[in-house]
C-alpha positions in Angstrom: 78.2 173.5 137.2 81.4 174.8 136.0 82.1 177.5 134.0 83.1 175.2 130.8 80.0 173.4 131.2 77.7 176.6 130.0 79.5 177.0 127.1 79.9 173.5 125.8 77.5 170.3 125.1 78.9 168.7 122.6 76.3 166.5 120.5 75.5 164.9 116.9 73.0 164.7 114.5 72.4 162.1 112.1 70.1 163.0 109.0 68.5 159.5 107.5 67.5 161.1 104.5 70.8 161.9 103.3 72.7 159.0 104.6 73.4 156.3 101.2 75.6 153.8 103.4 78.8 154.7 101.7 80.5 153.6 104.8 83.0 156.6 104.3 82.3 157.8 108.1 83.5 154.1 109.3 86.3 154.7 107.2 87.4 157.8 108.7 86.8 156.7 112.4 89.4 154.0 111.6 92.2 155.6 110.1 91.7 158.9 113.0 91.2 156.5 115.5 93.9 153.7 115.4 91.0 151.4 115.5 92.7 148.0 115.1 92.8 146.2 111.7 90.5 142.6 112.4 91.1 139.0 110.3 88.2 137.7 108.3 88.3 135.1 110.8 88.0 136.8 113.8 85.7 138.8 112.2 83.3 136.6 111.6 83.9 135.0 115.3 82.5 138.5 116.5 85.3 140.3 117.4 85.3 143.1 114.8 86.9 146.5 116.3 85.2 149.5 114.8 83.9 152.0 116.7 80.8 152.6 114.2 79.2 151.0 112.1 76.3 150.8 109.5 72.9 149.1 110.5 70.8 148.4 107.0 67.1 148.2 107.0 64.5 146.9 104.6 61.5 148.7 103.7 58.5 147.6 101.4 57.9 144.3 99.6 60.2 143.2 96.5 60.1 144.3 94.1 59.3 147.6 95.5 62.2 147.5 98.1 64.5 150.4 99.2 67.3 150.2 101.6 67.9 152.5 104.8 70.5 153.0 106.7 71.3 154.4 109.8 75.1 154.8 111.7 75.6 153.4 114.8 78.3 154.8 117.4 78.3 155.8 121.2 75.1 157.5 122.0 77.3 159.5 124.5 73.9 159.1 127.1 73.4 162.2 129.6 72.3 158.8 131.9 74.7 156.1 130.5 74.2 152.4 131.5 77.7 151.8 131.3 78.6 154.1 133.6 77.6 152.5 136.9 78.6 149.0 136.7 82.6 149.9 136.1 84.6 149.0 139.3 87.2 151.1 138.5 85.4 154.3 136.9 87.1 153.6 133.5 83.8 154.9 132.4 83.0 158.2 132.8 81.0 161.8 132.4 82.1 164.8 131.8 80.8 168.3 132.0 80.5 168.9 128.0 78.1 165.8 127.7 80.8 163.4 126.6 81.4 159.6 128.4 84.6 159.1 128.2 86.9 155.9 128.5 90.1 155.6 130.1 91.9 153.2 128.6 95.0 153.2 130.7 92.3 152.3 133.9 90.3 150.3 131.7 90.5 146.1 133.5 88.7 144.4 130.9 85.7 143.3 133.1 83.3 143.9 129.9 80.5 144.9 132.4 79.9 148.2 130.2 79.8 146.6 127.3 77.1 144.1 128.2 75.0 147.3 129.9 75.3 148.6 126.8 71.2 149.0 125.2 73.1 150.1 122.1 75.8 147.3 122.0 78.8 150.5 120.6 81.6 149.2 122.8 84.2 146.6 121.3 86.2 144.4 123.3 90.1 144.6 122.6 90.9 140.9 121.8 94.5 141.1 120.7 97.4 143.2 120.6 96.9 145.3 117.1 98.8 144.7 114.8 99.7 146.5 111.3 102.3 145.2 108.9 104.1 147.7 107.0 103.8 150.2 105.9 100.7 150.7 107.8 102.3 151.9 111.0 103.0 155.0 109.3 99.6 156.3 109.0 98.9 155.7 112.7 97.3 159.1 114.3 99.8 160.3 117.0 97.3 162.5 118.2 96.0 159.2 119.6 97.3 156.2 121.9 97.3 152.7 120.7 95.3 150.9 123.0 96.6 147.1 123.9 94.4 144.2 124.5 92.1 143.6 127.4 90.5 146.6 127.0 87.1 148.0 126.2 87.0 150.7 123.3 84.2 153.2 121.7 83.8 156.2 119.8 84.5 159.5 122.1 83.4 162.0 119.5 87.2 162.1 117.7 87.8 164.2 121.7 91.6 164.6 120.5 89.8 166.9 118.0 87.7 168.7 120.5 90.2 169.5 122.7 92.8 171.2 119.9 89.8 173.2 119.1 89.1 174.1 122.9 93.2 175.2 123.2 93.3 177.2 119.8 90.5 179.1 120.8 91.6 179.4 124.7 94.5 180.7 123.1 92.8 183.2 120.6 90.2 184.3 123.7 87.1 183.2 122.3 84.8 180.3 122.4 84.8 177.7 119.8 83.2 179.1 116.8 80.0 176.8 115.3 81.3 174.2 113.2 85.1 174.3 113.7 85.5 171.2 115.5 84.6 168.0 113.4 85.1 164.6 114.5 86.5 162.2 111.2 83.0 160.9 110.4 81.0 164.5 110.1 84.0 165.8 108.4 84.0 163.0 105.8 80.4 162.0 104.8 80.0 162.5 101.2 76.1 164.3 101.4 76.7 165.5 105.0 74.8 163.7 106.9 76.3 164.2 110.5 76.4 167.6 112.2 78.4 167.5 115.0 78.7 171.2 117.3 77.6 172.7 120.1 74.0 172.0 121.7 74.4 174.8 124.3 74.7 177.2 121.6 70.8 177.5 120.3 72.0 179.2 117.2 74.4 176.4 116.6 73.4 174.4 113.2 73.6 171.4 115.5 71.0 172.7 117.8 68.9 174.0 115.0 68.9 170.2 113.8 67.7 168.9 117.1 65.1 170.9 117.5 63.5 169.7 113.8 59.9 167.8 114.1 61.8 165.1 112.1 64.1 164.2 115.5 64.2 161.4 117.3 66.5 159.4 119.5 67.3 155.3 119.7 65.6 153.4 122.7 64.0 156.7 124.2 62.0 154.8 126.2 64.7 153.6 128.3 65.8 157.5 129.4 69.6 157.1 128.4 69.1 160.6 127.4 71.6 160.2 124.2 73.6 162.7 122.3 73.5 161.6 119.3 69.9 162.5 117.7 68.8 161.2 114.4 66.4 162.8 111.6 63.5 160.7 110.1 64.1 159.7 106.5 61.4 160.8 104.1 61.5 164.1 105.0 62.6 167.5 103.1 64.6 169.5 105.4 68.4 168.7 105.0 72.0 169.8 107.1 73.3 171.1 104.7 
């Protein structure tokens, strides 16, 4: 194990009680992400780009209905499905607990996607395309990825590595909370914690360790990142 890999595992959680499907976090991803802009039509034909998304639930009987939510990206799996069945190891793991995607090796064979239990990767249809003045607002911390590719969320890792540097170059670790992907940084009742699950102080790891945790499709031993909170309950991330 590397020395890195003691010091950083870099995970989410997502608090259900606090989330009101604002749709802020998909929002963010977008606009930090270069996520292609998608028709109505094409759209509706399935080939919508975003990198995360908000599934909505129903519980109770009308008229006594309430709505829940719960955001759905890359689960980042210690033991990703997707993983295995690239031919050209576009898909990979790291040491910090991150499965990365490289675009520039990516073929477009979708096999990841469709080993995907959690269905978080999107298929790059067409060449994007933004009309002005949009072009302007494009993030050139991050590449514009053509079509024939597969694309996901990678935890804004642009983000996480300008933390790493800036504290590589003050000579200290990354301190709790500084690095914040787009979507943690923007939800409204703050919801998602992203940080540092090595660190057992970390308010991340604190999170994860609540009686309230869970994680999707445990039963199939991805071993995901990304843990979620039960609603209903009283303890909160902030």
């Amino acid at each position: 194990m590397s020395r890195q890999a003691r010091f950083y595992q870099w995970g989410m959680v997502i608090d259900l009680d606090r989330c009101t499907g604002c749709g802020a976090c998909v929002v963010a991803c977008q606009a930090e992400n270069n996520v292609a802009l998608v028709e109505k039509q094409r759209f509706a034909e399935g080939r919508d780009m975003h990198w995360l998304r908000i599934e909505r639930y129903w519980e109770g009987e009308f008229p006594h209905v309430r709505a829940r939510f719960l955001p759905m990206l890359c689960q980042h799996c210690g033991d990703a499905p997707c993983e295995p069945v690239c031919p050209v190891y576009a898909s990979y793991h790291n040491d910090e607990g991150l499965n990365g995607q490289v675009y520039n090796r990516c073929v477009g064979t979708r096999y990841c996607g469709n080993n995907c239990p959690y269905a978080v990767r999107v298929f790059n249809f067409l060449n994007p395309d933004w009309p002005q003045p949009l072009p302007d607002q494009l993030n050139p911390d991050v590449t514009v990825r053509s079509r024939g590719v597969m694309e996901k969320c990678t935890f804004c890792i642009q983000r996480i590595r300008r933390g790493k540097e800036t504290a590589k170059s003050e000579k200290r670790l990354v301190r709790d909370g500084e690095i914040q992907p787009a979507c943690a940084q923007t939800c409204p009742p703050g919801a998602i914690v992203f940080g540092n699950l090595a660190d057992p102080d970390s308010h991340v790891s604190r999170l994860a360790r609540s009686p309230r945790r869970f994680r999707l499709f445990e039963d199939l031993g991805t071993d995901p990142s990304v843990i979620y909170l039960k609603g209903g309950g009283h303890e909160h991330a902030g």
